[in-house]
Every structure is written in C-alpha cells, then in structure tokens.
C-alpha positions in Angstrom: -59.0 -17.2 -7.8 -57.1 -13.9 -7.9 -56.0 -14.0 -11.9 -53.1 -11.8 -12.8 -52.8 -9.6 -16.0 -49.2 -11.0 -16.1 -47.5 -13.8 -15.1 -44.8 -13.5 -12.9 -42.6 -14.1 -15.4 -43.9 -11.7 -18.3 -44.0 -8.8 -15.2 -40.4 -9.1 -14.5 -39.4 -9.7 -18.5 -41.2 -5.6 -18.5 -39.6 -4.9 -15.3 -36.3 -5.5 -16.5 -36.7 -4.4 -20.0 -38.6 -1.1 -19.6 -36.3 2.1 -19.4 -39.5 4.3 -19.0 -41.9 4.9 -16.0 -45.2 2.7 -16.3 -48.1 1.8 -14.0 -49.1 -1.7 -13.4 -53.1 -1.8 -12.6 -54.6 -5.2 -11.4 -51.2 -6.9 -10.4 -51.7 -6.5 -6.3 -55.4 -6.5 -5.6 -55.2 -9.9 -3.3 -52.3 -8.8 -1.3 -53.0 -8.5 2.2 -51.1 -5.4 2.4 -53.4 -3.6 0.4 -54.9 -3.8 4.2 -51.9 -1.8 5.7 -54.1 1.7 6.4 -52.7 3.9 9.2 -54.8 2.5 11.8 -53.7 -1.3 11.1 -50.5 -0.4 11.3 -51.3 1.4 14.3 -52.4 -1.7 16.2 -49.7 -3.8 14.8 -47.2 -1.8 16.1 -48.8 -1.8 19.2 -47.8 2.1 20.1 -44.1 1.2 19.1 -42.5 5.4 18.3 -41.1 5.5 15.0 -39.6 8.7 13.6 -41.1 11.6 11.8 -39.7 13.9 9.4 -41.5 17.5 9.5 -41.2 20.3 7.0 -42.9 23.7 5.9 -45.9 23.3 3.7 -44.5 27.0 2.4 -43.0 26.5 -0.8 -39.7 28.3 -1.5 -37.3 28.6 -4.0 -34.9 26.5 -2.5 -35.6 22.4 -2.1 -36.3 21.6 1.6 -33.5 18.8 2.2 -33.8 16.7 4.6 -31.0 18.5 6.8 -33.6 21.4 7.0 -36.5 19.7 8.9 -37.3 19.1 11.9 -37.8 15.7 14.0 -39.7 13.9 16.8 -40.8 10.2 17.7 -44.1 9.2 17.8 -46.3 6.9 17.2 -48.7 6.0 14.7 -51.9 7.1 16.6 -50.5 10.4 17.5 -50.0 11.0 13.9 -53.2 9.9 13.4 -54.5 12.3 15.6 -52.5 14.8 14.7 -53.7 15.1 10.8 -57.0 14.1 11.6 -57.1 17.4 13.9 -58.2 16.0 17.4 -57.3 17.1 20.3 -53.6 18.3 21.0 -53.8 16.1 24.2 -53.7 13.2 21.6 -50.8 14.1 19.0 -48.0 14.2 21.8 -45.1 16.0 19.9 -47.2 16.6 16.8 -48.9 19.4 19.1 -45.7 21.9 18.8 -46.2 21.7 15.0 -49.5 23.1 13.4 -51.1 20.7 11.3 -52.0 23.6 8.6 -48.3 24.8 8.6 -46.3 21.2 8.7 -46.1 18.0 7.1 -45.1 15.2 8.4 -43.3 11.7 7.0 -42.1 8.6 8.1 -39.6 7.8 4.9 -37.3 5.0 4.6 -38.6 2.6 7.5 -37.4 -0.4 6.6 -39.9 -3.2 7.3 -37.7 -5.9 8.4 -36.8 -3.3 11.3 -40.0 -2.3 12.5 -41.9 -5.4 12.3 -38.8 -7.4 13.3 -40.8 -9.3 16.2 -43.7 -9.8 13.9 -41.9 -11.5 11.0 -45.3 -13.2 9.9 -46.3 -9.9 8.5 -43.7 -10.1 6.1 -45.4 -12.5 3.3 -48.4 -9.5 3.2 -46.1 -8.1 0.5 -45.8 -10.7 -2.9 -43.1 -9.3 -4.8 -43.2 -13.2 -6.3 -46.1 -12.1 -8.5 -44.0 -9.4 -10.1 -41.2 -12.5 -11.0 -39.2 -11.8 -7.6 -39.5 -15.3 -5.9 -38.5 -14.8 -2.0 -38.9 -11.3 -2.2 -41.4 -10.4 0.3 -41.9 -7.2 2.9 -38.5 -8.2 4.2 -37.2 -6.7 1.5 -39.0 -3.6 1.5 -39.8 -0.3 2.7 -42.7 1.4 3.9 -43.4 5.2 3.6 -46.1 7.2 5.9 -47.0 10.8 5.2 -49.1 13.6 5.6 -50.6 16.0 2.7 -47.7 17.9 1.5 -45.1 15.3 2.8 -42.4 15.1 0.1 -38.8 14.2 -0.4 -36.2 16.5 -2.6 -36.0 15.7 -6.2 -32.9 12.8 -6.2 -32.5 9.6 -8.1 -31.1 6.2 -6.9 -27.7 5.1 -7.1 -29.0 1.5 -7.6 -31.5 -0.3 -9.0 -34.8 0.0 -10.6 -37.6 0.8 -8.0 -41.1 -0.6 -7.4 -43.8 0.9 -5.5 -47.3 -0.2 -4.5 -49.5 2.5 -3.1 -51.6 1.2 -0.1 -53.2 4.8 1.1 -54.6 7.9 -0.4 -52.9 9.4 -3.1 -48.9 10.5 -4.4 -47.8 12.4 -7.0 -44.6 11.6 -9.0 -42.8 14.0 -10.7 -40.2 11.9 -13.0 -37.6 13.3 -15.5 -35.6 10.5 -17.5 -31.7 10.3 -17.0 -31.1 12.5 -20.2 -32.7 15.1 -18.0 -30.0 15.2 -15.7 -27.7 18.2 -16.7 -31.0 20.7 -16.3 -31.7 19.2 -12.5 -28.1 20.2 -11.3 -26.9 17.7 -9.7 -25.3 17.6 -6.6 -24.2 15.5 -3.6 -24.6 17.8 -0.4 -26.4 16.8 1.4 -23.8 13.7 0.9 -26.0 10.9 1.4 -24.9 7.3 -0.3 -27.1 6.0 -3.4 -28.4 9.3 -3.9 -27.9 12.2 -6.0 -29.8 15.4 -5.0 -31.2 18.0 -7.6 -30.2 21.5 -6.7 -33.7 22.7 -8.1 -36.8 22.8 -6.1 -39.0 20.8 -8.4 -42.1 22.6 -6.7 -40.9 26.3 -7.4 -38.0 26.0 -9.5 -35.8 29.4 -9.5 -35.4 29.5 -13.4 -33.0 32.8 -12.8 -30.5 30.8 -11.1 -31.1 27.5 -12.5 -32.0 28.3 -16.6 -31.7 24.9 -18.0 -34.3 23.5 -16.2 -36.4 24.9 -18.9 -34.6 21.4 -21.2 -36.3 19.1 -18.8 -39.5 17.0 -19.5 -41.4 16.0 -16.9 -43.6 12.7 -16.7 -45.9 13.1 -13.7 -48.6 10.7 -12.6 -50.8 11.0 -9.9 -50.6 6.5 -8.4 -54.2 5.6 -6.8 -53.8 2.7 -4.2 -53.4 -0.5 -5.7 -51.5 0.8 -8.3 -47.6 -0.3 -8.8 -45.4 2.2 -10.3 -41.9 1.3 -12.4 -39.4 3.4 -11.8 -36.5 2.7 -14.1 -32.5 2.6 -13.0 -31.1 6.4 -12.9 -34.6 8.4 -13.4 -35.2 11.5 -11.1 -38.1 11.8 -9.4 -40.0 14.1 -7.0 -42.8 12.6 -4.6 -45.3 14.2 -3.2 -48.6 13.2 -0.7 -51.6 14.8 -1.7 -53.9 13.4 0.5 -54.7 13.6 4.2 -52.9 10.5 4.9 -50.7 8.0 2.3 -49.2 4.7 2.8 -46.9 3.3 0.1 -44.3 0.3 0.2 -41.4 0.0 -2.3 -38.5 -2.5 -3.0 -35.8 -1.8 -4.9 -34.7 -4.0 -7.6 -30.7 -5.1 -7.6 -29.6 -4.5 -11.5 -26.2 -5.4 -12.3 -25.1 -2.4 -12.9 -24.9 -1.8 -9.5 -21.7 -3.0 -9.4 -20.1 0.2 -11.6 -23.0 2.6 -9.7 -21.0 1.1 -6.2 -17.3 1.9 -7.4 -18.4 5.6 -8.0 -20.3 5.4 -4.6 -17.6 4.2 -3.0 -14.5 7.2 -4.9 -17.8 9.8 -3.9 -18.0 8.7 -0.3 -13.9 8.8 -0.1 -13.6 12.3 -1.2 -16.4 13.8 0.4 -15.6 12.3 3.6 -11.8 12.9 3.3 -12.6 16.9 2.3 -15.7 17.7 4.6 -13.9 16.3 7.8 -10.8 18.4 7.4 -13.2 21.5 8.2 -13.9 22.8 11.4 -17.0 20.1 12.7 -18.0 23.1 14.6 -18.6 25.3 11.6 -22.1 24.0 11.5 -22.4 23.1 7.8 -25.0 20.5 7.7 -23.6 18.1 5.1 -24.4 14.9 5.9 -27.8 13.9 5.6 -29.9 12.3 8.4 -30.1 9.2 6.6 -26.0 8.9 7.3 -25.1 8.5 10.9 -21.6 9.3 10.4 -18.6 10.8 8.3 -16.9 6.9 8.2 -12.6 7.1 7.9 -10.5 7.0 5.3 -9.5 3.5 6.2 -13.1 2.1 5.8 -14.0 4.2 2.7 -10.8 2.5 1.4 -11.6 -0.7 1.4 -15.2 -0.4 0.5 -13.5 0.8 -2.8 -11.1 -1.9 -2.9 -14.3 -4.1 -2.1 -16.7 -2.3 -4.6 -14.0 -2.5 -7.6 -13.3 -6.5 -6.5 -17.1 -7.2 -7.2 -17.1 -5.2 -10.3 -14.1 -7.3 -11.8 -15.7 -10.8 -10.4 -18.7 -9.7 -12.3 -16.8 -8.9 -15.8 -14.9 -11.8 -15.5 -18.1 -14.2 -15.3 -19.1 -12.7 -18.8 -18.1 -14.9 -21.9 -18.2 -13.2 -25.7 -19.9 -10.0 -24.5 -22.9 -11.9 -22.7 -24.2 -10.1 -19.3 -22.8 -11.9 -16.3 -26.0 -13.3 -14.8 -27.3 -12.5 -11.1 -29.8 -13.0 -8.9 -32.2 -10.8 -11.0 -31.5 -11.8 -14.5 -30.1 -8.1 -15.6 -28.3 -7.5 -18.8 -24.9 -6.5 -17.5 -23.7 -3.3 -19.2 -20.6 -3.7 -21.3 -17.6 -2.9 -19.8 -16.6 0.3 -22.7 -14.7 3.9 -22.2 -16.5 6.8 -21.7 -16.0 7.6 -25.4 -17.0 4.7 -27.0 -20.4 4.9 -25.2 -20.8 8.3 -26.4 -20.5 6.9 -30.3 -22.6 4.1 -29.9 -25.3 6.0 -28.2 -24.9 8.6 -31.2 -23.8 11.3 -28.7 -20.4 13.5 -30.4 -17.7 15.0 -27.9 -18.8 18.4 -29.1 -21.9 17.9 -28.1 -22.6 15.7 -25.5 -22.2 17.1 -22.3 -23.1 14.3 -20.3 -20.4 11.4 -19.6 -21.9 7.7 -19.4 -24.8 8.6 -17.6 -26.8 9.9 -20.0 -25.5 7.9 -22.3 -26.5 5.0 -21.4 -30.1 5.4 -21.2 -30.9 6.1 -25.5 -34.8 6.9 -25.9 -36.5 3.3 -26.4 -36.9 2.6 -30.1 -40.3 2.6 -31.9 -40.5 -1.0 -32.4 -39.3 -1.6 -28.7 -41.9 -0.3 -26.7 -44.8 -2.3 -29.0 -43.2 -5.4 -28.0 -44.6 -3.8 -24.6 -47.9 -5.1 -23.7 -49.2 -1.6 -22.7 -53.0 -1.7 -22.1 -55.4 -0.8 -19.2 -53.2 -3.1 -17.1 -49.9 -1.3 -17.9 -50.1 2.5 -18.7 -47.4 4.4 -20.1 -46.5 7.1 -18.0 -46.2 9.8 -21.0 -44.0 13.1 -20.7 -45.8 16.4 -20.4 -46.6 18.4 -23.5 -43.9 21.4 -24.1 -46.2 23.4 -25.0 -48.1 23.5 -21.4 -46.6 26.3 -19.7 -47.8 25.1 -15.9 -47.0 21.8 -14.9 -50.2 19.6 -15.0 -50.2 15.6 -14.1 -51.9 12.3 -14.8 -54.3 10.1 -13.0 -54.1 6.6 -13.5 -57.5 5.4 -12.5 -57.4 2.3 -10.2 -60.2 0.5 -12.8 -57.3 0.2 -15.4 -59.7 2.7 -17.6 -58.6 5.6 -19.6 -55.1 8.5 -18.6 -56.8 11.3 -17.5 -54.9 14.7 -18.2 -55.0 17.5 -15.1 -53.9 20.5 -15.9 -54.3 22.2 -12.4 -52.9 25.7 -13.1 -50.0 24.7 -10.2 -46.3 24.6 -10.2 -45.7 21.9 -8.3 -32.4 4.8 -2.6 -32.0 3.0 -1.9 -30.5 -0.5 -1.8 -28.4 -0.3 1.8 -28.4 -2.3 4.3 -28.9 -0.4 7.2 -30.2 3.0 7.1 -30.4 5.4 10.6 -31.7 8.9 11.2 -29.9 11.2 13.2 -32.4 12.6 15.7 -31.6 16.1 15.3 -34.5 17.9 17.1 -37.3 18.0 19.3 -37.5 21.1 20.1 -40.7 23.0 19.1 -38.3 26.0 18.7 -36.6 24.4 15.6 -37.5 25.9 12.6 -38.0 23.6 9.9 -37.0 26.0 7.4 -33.5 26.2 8.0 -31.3 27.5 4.6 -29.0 24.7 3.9 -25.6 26.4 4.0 -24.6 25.8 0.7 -27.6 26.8 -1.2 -29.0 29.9 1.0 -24.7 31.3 0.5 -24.1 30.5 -2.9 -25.6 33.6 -4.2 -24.0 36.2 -2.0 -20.6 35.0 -1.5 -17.2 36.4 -3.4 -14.8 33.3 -2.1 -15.2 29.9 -2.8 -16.1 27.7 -0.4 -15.3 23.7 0.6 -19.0 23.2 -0.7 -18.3 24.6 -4.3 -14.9 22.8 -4.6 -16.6 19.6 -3.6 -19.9 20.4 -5.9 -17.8 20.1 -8.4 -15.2 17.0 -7.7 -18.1 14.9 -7.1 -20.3 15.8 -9.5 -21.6 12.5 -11.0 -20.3 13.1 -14.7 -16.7 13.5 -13.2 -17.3 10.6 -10.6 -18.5 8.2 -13.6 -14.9 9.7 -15.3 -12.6 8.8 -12.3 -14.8 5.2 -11.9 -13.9 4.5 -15.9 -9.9 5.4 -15.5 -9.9 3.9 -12.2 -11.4 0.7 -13.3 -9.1 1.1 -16.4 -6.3 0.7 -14.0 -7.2 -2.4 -12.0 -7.4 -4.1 -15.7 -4.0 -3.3 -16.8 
C-alpha cells in the first residue's frame, strides 16, 4: 500500500492556504501517469498529429512570444525522432528545423481533447489525492517539449496551478505578485487569462527595462515525480532542460476567479473593440495563437454582463463577511475599494504603486508558514539571495532529501474551456524569430501607436481600477 505524506485533506488545506511556491515529494509515486514517457504516449495516440510550437534556441533581448514561432503537425514519433537525431526521413516536418538551432513544444493540449476516444486513460491522473475528488486527467493539461522549449514569462488570470512532472527535467523561474510592477506587464499578445511580461526573463534588457533589478526570483529545477504549487497571481518562466520533458498540470478554480473574470471580460472588450478598428491587413500580430479570433462587441458584452452576474451571485451568498463557498473551498476575497485594500495591506497612496493586485498578496507571516508542515515531503521553494549577481536555481531532489543550491554562472492559464491554435505556418521558410511589432518598434518610433495606447488602457492595475468602479456601479 502506496502511503501518502498527506492526506487528501491536509494537501488541499496547504494547497489552498499557501501563497508561496512549494514542492510536494512522495505525493504521486503510484500514479500510472508517472508512466506517460514520450514513447507511451506515442503508442497511445496511435500516430494521431498534434501541434508543435518551434522557437530559436538563440537567446535575445526581446521574449520570443508565441506570435513569433513557427508551427507544424506531427506526431509524437516524429518528435521523437527528431530530438533523438535519427534520420530526417523519420522527423517529417521536424526535418526543415535543425534540432541544434530549434525547440520544439506541444503546450496547452488539453487531455480531454486528445485522448477523447480513450477516456479510460483519464483516471491515470489522481488529483483526489491532493483533496480534488473527481478531478482526474479530464481536467488537465499535458505539456511536451524539447531542451530549450519555454513559454514567455506570464501569470494566470485564474486560479492556483498544480504540476506533476512526468519526463526529464523543468526549470521554473517564479517572481511573487509583488513583483509585478518590475516585469512590465502587458497584454499584447492579447490572449485571455494571461498577462505577458514585457522582459525576456532569459536575457533581460536592464537599459530598457531598469526595475527589473526590484524583482526576486524563486527558481527550482522539478525532477519527475515531483508536484509543484504555483500560487493564484505569481509569474513564472518555464523552461525544458532536458532532451525530452513531459509534465501535466491542472489548474485550481479559486473564488476569486469571479473578480479576475470581470477584468477579463472589460480587457477582452477594449482590446478587441480598439485592435479591430485597424487595418487587419497591417500585419500586427496581436492576438496570440492560443485565441482563434478577435470575438464582437456583442459577445464581449455579454460575457461582461455574464462575468459581473456571477461575481454578484457569489457576494450575495456571503453572510457577515464569510467567503461564499464553492466547489473548492476558497476563502472568497472581500468585496473592499481599491483604497481600503491598500490600508489594510499596510501599503500608503504615496507609495504604493500597485492597485489591488499587489495588494492582495501581503508576504505570509512568521507564525503562518510554521503552521506549514514543510519537511522533505514539502520544500519551500525559497527566493534567490540578492546578493548573487547571476541567476542560479534549486534542485529539489526526487528522494525528498536536502535543496541543493546551483549557481551555474547563467542568465537564464489557464482555466478555459476550449483553447485552439491558429496554424500559422509550415513553411520551412518561416523564421521563428520574427520581432513582435510592438516590442522590436517601440524603441525607434517618434508617434504613438494603437499598441502603446492600448499598453496602457489595459494594463492590469488600471483594468483592476475600472473592475472596482464598475462593480461599484452594479451595487448602487
């Protein structure tokens, strides 16, 4: 008998309660999709294409969005072949790309999707052992990458995230919500539930972008069979760094969703309503590939009206100042201006730059974290020391034993229903460096364009503004 560090019970009590990244050792080693290597899922899918994302293994100073790489279909076994450097015969449309140049990732498939005739497969993934009853690899999402295979520094809309590493070896790159002024944020590419960082975590261009220097980085190299907690509202940069990685994630509905989808919903209306005014011809590239379309104002308006409905039902279930409850058991956030959030959180109007956001993730107290059972089956994911001058990152060995510190001498969500990808291009022609328009023009240009006027209405400390006077409204 397989026995747990944690009960499912006492998981999801830390899961909830934890507003820091953490590692959870021991908690998956009998799940069958511990199994789920590249070449099982290879013969599962039974040569089934899926889609691949491919970008430059070059590292510049600007992030590579996703708008920038390139794209093909394949399956499994050519990408197989294709990293493990056979034959070009066998990679089909991995042959255009050279392996030592490219990366390649298969990001956001949704499991219920791609297994959808093999259902059976979903109960390989036990979310019920981390206190999710039901929650299985329906829910879930599985990620396939190459070395080098990485997605922009962003953080999720919704939710808190979970993610079990199956294959070879990720690093995470993590910066608490606090952090979030230094990582400029922005939404171009627009893509709903996430807000992109404008600094290339990898390479960071500390001319243009100074207060990146404020940040503080918590980086942890995850080792399969390790889970990794990442809270509601942290950044986070991702990175393979092995051959070939597997991981699967869920994310984690928080009641706080329901304020996070009103400013979703004002942020899809404006950018949508502004962007489609231009020329379509003009060939920004503002929508990301994980958006099929630019949806109409009628739509976008009544995903408001619907997204500001739910908030209201939720407030209105809450009695003295008691979280609503849900299907996860979340504290509900209370329902408090801008301003009064500030104060509490100890943040003055002089000084804190930073609208609810920030505020509402204060450090953890002292005597909060040891009522956390951190031990070898639950590591701390720590921030770096400010006194290291290159970034260095921690191993979390797959025994539960000791953090060890690397200091390499290198710089180095999503809760929708239905996500697509564009597929934007086959052609071996494509570069996969393309300059995203807004970034690669922003420091030649004299006039203004769309882009910076949009940068700035949606930026998310104005967005969380607009959500608090617009929800102010609905109440009066």
């Amino acid at each position: 008998e397989d026995v747990k560090p944690f009960t499912p019970e006492k998981t999801k009590e830390i899961v909830m309660s934890l507003q820091q990244p953490a590692v959870f050792c021991n908690m998956a080693g009998n799940w069958p999709a511990l199994h789920w290597n590249v070449e099982y899922l290879s013969a599962v899918l039974e040569g089934k294409t899926i889609q691949f994302r491919l970008g430059l293994k070059t590292v510049d100073l600007v992030p590579q969005f996703e708008t920038s790489c390139s794209y093909v279909e394949a399956t499994l076994e050519e990408f197989l072949a294709w990293s493990c450097g056979q034959p070009s015969c066998l990679s089909g449309p991995f042959s255009c790309y050279d392996y030592s140049k490219y990366w390649a990732y298969a990001d956001y498939k949704y499991i219920a999707r791609i297994f959808e005739d093999k259902p059976e497969i979903f109960q390989d993934v036990r979310w019920s052992d981390f206190g999710f009853p039901g929650r299985s690899g329906k829910e879930s999402t599985l990620w396939i990458g190459s070395e080098g295979a990485n997605t922009p520094c962003h953080l999720d809309s919704y939710g808190c995230n979970l993610v079990l590493q199956v294959q070879g070896r990720k690093r995470w790159h993590l910066f608490p919500p606090g952090d979030t002024s230094f990582l400029y944020p922005t939404r171009i590419p627009y893509e709903e539930s996430s807000i992109f960082s404008k600094v290339n975590i990898a390479n960071p261009d500390l001319k243009r972008f100074p207060e990146f220097r404020n940040s503080t980085a918590h980086v942890v190299t995850l080792s399969p069979g390790q889970v990794l907690l990442v809270p509601r509202h942290w950044w986070h940069y991702v990175e393979s760094i092995d051959p070939v990685t597997v991981s699967i994630n869920s994310w984690i509905e928080l009641d706080a969703d329901h304020e996070a989808r009103v400013e979703e919903a004002i942020t899809r209306m404006l950018v949508c309503a502004i962007k489609s005014a231009e020329n379509p011809n003009d060939g920004d590239l503002w929508l990301n590939p994980t958006e099929v379309e630019a949806t109409s104002h009628e739509i976008n308006l009544q995903y408001l009206n619907k997204a500001v409905s739910a908030y209201l039902k939720c407030q209105e279930t809450s009695v003295s100042g008691q979280a609503c409850s849900s299907s996860t058991g979340a504290k509900q956030r209370a329902n408090t201006s801008c301003k009064r959030k500030r104060r509490e959180a100890g943040c003055e109007p002089e000084s804190c730059t930073l609208l609810s956001q920030e505020c509402d993730f204060p450090a953890p107290k002292a005597e909060e974290l040891q009522k956390i059972p951190f031990g070898p089956h639950l590591i701390q994911v720590l921030p770096q020391s400010h006194k290291t001058s290159v970034v260095g990152a921690v191993t979390v060995e797959s025994d539960g034993g000791d953090l060890l510190h690397e200091n390499e001498g290198e710089h180095f969500g999503k809760l929708q229903c239905k996500r697509k990808r564009l597929l934007m291009s086959n052609d071996c022609e494509t570069a996969a460096h393309q300059m995203d328009s807004d970034c690669s023009s922003c420091t030649s240009q004299t006039a203004l364009s769309t882009n910076d006027l949009l940068d700035c209405l949606v930026n998310p400390r104005v967005i969380s503004l607009v959500a608090q006077l617009l929800l102010e409204r609905m109440r009066l």
